[in-house]
C-alpha positions as a Markdown table, in Angstrom:
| # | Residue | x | y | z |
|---|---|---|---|---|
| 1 | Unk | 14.6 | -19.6 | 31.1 |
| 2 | Unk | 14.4 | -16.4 | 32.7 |
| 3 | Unk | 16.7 | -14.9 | 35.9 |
| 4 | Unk | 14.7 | -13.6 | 38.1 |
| 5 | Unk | 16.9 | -10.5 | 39.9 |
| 6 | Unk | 16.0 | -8.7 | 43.1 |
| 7 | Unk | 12.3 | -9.1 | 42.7 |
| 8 | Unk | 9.8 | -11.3 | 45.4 |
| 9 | Unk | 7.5 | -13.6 | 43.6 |
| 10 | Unk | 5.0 | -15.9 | 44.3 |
| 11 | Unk | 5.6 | -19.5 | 44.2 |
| 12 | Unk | 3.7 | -23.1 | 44.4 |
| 13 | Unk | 5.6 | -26.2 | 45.1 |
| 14 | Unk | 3.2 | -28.9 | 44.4 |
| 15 | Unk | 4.8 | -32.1 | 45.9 |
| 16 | Unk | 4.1 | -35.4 | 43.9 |
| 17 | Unk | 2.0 | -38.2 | 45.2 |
| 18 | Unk | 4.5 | -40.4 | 43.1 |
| 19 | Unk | 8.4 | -39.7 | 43.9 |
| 20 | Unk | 9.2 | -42.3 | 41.1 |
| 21 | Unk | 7.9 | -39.7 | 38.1 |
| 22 | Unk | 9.4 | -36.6 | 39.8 |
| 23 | Unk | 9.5 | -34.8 | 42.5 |
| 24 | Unk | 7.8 | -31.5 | 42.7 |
| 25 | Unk | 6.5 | -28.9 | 40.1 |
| 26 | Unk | 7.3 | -25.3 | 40.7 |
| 27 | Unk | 5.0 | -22.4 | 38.9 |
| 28 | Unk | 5.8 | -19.0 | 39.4 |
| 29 | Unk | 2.4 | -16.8 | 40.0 |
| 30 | Unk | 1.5 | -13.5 | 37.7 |
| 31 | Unk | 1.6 | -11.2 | 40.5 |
| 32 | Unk | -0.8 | -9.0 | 38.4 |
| 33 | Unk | -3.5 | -12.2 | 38.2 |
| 34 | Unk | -3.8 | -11.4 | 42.4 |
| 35 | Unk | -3.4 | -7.9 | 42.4 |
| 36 | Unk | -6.3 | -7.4 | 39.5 |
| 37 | Unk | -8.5 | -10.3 | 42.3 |
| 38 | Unk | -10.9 | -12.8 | 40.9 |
| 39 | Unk | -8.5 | -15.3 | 41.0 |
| 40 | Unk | -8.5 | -17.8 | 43.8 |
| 41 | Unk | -5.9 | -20.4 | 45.5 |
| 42 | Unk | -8.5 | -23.1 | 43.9 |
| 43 | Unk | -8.2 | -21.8 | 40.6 |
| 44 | Unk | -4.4 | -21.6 | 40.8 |
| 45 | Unk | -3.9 | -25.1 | 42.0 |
| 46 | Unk | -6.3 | -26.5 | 39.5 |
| 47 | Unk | -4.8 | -24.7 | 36.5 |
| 48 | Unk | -1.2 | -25.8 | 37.9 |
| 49 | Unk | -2.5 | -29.7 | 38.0 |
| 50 | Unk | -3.8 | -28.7 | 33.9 |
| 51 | Unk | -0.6 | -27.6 | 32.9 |
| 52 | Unk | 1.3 | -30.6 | 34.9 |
| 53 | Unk | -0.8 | -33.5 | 33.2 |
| 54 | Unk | -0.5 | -31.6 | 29.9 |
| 55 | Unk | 3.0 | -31.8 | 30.0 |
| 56 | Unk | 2.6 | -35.3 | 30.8 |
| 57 | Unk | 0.8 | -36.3 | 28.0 |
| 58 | Unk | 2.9 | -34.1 | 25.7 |
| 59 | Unk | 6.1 | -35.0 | 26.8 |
| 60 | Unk | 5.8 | -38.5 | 28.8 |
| 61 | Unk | 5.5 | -41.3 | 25.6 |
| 62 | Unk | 4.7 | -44.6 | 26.4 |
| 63 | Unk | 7.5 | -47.1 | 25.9 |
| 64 | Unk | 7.1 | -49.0 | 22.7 |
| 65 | Unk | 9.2 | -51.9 | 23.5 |
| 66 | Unk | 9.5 | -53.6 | 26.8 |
| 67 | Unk | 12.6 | -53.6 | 29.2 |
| 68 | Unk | 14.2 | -56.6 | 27.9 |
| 69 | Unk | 17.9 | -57.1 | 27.8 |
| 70 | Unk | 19.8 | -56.5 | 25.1 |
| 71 | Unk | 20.7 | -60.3 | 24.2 |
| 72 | Unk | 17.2 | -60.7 | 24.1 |
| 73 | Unk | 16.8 | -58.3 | 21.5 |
| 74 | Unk | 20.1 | -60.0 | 19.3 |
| 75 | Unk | 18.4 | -63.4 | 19.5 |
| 76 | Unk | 15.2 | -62.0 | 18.2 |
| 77 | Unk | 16.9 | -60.1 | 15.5 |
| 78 | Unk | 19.2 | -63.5 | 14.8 |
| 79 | Unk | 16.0 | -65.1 | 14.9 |
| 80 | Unk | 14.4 | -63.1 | 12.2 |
| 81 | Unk | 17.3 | -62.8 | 10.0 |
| 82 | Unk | 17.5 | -66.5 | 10.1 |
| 83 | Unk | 13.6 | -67.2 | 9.1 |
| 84 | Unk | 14.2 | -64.2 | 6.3 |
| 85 | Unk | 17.7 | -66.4 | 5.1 |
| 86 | Unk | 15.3 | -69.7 | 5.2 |
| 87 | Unk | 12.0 | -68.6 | 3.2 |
| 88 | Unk | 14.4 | -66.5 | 0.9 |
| 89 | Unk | 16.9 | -69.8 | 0.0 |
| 90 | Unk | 14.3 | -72.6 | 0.0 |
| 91 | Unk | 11.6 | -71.0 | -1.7 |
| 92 | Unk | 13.0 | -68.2 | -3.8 |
């Protein structure tokens, strides 16, 4: 992470639609991208909203299991070991 120490930048605060995920995004803008031009505040935003969903999809998995408490879980695993102690004494 870098300090940044007696020097003005640029900033975008992009607010989420969605307070549960998070709450803003901050990006810090190359000063020389607007001094050198060609650059406008729609390509800014849009490549802010690129680099926000990619660290979504990079970073944000998918949960694997479902939110089930943790007795839940034991029975199924009691469950299992059971079947596993069954097939293995009967049929083995």
């Amino acid at each position: 992470m870098e300090v940044v120490k007696g020097t003005t930048r640029r900033v975008i605060v992009i607010k989420s639609p969605d307070k549960h995920i998070f709450d803003e995004a901050i990006f810090l803008v190359n000063d020389a991208a607007l001094r050198e031009g060609g650059v406008t505040s729609e390509d800014i935003i849009r490549q802010a909203q690129e680099v926000a969903e990619r660290y979504v999809r990079c970073h944000i998995r998918k949960k694997r299991l479902p939110d089930l408490p943790a007795p839940v879980f034991a029975a199924i695993g009691a469950a299992i070991t059971g079947l596993i102690w069954f097939i293995s004494y009967y049929f083995a």
